[in-house]
C-alpha positions as CSV (number, residue, x, y, z in Angstrom):
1,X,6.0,10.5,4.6
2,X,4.5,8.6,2.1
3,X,7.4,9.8,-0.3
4,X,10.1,9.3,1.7
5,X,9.4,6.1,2.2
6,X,9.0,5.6,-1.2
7,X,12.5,7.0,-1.6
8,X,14.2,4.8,0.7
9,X,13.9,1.8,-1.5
10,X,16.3,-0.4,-2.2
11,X,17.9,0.3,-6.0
12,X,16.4,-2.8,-7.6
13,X,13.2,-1.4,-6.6
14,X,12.8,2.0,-6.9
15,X,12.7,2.1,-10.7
16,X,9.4,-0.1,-10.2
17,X,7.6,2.0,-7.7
18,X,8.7,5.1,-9.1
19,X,5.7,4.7,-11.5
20,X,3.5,4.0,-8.8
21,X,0.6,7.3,-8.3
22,X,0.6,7.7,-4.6
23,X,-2.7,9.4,-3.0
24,X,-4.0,10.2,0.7
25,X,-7.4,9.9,1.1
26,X,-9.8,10.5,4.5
27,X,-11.1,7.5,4.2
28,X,-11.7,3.9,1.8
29,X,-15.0,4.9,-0.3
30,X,-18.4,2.7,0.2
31,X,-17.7,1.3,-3.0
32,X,-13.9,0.1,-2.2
33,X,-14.7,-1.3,1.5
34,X,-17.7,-3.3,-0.4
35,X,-15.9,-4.5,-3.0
36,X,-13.1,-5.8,-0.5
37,X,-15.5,-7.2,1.8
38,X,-14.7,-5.0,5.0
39,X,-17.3,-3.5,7.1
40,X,-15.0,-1.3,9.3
41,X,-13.1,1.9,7.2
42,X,-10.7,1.6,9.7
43,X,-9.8,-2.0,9.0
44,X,-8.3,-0.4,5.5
45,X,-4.8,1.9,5.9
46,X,-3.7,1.2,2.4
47,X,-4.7,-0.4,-0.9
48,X,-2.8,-1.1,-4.2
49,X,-4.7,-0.5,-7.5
50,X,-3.2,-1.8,-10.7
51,X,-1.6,-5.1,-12.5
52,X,1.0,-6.2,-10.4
53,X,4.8,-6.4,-12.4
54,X,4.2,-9.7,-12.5
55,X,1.0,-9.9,-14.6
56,X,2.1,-7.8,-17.2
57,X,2.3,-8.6,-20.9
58,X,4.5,-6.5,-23.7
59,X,2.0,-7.3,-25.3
60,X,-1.4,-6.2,-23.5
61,X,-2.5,-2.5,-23.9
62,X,-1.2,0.3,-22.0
63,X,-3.2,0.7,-19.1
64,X,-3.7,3.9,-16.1
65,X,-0.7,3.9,-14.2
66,X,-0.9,1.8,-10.6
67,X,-2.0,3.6,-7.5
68,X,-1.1,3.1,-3.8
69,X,-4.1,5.4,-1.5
70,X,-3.2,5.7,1.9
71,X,-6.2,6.0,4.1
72,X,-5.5,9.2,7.2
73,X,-7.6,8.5,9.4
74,X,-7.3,4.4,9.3
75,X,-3.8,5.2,9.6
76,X,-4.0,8.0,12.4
77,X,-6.2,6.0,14.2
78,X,-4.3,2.5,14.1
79,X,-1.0,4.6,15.0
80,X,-2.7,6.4,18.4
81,X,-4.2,2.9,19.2
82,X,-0.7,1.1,19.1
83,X,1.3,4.0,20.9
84,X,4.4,2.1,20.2
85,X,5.3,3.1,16.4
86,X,5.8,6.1,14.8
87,X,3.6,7.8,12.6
88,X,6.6,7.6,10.0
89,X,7.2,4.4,10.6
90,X,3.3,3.4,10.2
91,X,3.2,4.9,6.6
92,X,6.6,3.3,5.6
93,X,5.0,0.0,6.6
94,X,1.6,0.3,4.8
95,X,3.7,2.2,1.8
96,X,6.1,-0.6,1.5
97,X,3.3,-3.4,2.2
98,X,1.0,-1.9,-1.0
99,X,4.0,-1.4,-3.0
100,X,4.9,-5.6,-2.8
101,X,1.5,-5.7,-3.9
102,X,2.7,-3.8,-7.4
103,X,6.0,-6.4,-7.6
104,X,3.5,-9.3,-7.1
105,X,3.9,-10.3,-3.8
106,X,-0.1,-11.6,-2.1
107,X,-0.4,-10.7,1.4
108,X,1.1,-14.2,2.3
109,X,4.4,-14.0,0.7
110,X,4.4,-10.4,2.7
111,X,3.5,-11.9,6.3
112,X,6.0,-14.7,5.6
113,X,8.6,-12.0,5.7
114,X,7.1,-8.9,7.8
115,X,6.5,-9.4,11.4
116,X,5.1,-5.6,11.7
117,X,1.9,-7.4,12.8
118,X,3.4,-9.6,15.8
């Protein structure tokens, strides 16, 4: 799912998520939640890890490619509690909300635009 979203991008940004690493985890490590500040694993579904497009320098060293984890059971739980959404449509959401993150976009230029959350 996670994929296919990916592959539904718009043109102008496919070439930019294409180097995006995509991974599923169970759940957001000790470690992650902690250094995030969250107390509940299922308050995480997805987390970007890398310098944002934005941020980057021709002339700063290469660096690990950027990483989008989706969290399953965050995400299977928040999808059964909203009974309203489909699975699909969940992961696209989080996908595309962690892959804004890569272009640059904080989590207020994304809630200015995405109303998933109303």
């Amino acid at each position: 799912m996670a994929e296919a979203a990916r592959a539904a991008l718009p043109a102008p940004f496919a070439a930019g998520a294409a180097e995006v690493r995509i991974a599923v985890e169970e759940w957001p490590s000790d470690e992650v939640l902690d250094d995030l500040g969250i107390e509940d694993a299922y308050d995480l579904t997805g987390l970007y890890e890398g310098v944002a497009l934005t941020e980057r320098s021709v002339a700063d060293p290469p660096t690990e490619p950027s990483r989008v984890t989706l969290y399953r059971r965050p995400l299977l739980d928040e999808w059964a509690a909203r009974g309203d959404v489909e699975l699909a449509d969940l992961v696209t959401h989080v996908v595309v909300h962690e892959l804004a993150h890569h272009f640059g976009w904080s989590d207020d230029d994304i809630a200015a635009i995405d109303r998933w959350w109303e």
